[in-house]
PDB file of N, CA, C and O in Angstrom:
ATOM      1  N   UNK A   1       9.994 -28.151   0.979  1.00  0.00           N
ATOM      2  CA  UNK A   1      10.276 -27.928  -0.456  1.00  0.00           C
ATOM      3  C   UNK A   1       9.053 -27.329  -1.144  1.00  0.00           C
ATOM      4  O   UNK A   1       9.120 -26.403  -1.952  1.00  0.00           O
ATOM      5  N   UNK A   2       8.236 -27.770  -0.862  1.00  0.00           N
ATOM      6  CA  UNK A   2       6.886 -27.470  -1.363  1.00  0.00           C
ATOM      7  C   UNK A   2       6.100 -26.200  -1.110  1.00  0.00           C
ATOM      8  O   UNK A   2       5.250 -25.622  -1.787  1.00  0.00           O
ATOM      9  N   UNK A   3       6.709 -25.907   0.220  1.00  0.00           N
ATOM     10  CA  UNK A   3       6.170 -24.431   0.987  1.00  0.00           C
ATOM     11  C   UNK A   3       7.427 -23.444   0.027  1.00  0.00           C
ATOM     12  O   UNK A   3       7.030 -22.381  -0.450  1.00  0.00           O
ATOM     13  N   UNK A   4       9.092 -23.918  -0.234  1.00  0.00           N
ATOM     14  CA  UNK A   4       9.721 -23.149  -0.989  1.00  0.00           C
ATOM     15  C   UNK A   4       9.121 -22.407  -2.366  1.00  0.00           C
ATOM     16  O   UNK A   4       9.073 -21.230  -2.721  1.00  0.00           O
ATOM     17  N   UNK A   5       8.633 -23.823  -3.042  1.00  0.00           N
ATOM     18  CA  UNK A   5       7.969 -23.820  -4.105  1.00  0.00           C
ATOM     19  C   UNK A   5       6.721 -22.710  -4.620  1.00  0.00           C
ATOM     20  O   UNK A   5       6.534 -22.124  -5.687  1.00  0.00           O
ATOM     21  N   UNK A   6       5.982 -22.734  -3.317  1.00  0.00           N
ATOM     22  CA  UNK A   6       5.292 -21.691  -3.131  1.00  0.00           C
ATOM     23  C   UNK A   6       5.408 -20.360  -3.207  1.00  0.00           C
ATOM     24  O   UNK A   6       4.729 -19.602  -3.901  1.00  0.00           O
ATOM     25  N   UNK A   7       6.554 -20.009  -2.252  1.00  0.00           N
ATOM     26  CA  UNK A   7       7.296 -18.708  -2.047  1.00  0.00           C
ATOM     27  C   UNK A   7       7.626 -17.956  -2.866  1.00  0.00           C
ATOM     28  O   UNK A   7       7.439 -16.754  -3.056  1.00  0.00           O
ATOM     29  N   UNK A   8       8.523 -19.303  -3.733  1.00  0.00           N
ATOM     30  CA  UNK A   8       9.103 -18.616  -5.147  1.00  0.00           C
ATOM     31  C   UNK A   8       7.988 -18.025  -5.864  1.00  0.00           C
ATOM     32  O   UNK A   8       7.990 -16.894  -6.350  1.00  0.00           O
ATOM     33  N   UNK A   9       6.763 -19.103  -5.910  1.00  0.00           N
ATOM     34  CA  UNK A   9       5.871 -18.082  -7.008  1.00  0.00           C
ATOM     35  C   UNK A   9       5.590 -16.833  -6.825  1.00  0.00           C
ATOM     36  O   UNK A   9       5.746 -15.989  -7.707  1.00  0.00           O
ATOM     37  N   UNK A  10       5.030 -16.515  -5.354  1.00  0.00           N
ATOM     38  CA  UNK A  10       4.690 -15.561  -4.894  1.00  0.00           C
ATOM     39  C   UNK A  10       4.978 -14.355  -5.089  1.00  0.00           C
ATOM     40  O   UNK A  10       4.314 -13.342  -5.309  1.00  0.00           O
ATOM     41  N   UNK A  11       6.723 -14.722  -4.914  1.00  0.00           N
ATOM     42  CA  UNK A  11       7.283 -13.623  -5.185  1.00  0.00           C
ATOM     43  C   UNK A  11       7.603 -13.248  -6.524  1.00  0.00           C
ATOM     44  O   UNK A  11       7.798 -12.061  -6.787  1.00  0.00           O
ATOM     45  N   UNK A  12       7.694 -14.337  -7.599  1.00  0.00           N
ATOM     46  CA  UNK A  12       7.668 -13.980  -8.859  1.00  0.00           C
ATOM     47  C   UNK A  12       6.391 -13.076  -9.069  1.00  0.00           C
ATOM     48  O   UNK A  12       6.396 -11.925  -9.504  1.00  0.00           O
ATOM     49  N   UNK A  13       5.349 -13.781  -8.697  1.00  0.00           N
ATOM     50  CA  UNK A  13       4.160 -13.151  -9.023  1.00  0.00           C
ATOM     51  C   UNK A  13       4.455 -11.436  -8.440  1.00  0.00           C
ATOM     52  O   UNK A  13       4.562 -10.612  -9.347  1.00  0.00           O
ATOM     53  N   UNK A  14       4.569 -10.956  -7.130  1.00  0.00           N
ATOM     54  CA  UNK A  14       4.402  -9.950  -6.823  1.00  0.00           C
ATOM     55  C   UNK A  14       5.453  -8.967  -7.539  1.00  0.00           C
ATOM     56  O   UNK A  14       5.272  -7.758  -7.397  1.00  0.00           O
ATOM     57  N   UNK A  15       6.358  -9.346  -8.173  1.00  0.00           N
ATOM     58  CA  UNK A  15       7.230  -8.318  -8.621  1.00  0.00           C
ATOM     59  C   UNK A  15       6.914  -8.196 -10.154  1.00  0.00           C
ATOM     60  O   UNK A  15       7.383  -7.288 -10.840  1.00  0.00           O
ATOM     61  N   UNK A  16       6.192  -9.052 -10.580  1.00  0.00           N
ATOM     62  CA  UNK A  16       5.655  -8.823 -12.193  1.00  0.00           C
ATOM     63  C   UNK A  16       4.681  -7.808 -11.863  1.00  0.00           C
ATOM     64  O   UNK A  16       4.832  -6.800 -12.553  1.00  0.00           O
ATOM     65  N   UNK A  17       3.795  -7.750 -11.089  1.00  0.00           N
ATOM     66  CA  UNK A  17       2.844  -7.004 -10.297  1.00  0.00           C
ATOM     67  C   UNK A  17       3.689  -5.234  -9.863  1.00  0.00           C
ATOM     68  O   UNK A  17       3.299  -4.085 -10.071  1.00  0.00           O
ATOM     69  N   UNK A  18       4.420  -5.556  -9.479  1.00  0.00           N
ATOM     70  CA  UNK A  18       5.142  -4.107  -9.366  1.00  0.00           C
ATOM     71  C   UNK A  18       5.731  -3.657 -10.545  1.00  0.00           C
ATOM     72  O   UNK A  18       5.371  -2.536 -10.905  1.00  0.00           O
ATOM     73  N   UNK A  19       6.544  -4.242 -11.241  1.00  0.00           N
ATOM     74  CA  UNK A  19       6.768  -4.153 -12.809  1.00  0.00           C
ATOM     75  C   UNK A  19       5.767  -3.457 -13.460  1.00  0.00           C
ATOM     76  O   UNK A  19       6.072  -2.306 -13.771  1.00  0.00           O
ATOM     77  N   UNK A  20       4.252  -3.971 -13.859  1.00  0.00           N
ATOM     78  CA  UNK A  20       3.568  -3.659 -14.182  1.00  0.00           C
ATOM     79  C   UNK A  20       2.964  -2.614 -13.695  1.00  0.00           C
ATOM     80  O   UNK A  20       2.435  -1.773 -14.422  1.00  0.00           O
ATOM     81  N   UNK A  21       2.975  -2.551 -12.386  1.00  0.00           N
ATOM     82  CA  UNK A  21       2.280  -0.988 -11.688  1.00  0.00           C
ATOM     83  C   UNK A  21       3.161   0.434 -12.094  1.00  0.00           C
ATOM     84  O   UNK A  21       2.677   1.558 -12.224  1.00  0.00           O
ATOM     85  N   UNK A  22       4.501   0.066 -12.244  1.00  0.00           N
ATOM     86  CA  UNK A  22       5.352   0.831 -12.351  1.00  0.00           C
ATOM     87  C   UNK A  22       5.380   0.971 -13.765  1.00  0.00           C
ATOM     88  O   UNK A  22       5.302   2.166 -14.051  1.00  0.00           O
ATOM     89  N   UNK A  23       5.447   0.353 -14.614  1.00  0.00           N
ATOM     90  CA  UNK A  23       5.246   0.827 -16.405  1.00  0.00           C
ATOM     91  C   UNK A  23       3.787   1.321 -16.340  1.00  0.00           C
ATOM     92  O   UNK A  23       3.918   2.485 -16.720  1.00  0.00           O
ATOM     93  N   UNK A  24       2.754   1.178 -16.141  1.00  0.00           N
ATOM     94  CA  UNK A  24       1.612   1.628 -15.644  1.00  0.00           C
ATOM     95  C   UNK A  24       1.606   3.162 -15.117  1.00  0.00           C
ATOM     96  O   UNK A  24       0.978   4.101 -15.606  1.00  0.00           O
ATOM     97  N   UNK A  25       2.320   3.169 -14.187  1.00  0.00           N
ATOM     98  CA  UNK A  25       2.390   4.966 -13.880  1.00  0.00           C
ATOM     99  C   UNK A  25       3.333   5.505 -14.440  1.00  0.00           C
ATOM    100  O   UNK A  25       3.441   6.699 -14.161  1.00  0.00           O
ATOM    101  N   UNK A  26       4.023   5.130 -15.083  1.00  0.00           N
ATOM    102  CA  UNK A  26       5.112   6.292 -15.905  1.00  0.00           C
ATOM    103  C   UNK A  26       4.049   6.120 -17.347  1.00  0.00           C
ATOM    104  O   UNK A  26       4.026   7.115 -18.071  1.00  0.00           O
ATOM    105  N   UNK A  27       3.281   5.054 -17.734  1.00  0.00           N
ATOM    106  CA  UNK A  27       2.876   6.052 -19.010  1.00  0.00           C
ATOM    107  C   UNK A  27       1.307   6.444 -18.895  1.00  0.00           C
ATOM    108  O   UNK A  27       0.530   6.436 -19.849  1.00  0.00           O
ATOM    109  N   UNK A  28       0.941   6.823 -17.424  1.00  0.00           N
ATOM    110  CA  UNK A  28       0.128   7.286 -16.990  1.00  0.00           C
ATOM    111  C   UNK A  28       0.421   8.901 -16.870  1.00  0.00           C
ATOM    112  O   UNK A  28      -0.414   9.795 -17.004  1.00  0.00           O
ATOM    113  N   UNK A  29       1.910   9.052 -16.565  1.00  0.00           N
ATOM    114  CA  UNK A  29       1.870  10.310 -16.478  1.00  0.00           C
ATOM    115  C   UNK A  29       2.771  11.064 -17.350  1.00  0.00           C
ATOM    116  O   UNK A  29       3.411  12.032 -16.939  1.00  0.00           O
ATOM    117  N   UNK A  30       2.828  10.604 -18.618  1.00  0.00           N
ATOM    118  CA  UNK A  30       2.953  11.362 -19.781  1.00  0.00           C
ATOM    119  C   UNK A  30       2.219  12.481 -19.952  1.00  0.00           C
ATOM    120  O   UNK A  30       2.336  13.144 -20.982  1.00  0.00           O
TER     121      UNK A  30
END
């Protein structure tokens, strides 16, 4: 449960992370 627990963040974390990279290069290349 605890290793689940983990996972989930992770992956929350890494896709806010792509989110952000990705609004990041579109108004980079305005």
């Amino acid at each position: 449960y605890t290793d689940f627990d983990i996972e989930l963040k992770d992956l929350v974390q890494t896709s806010s992370v792509r989110e952000y990279q990705s609004k990041f290069e579109s108004l980079s290349s305005m």
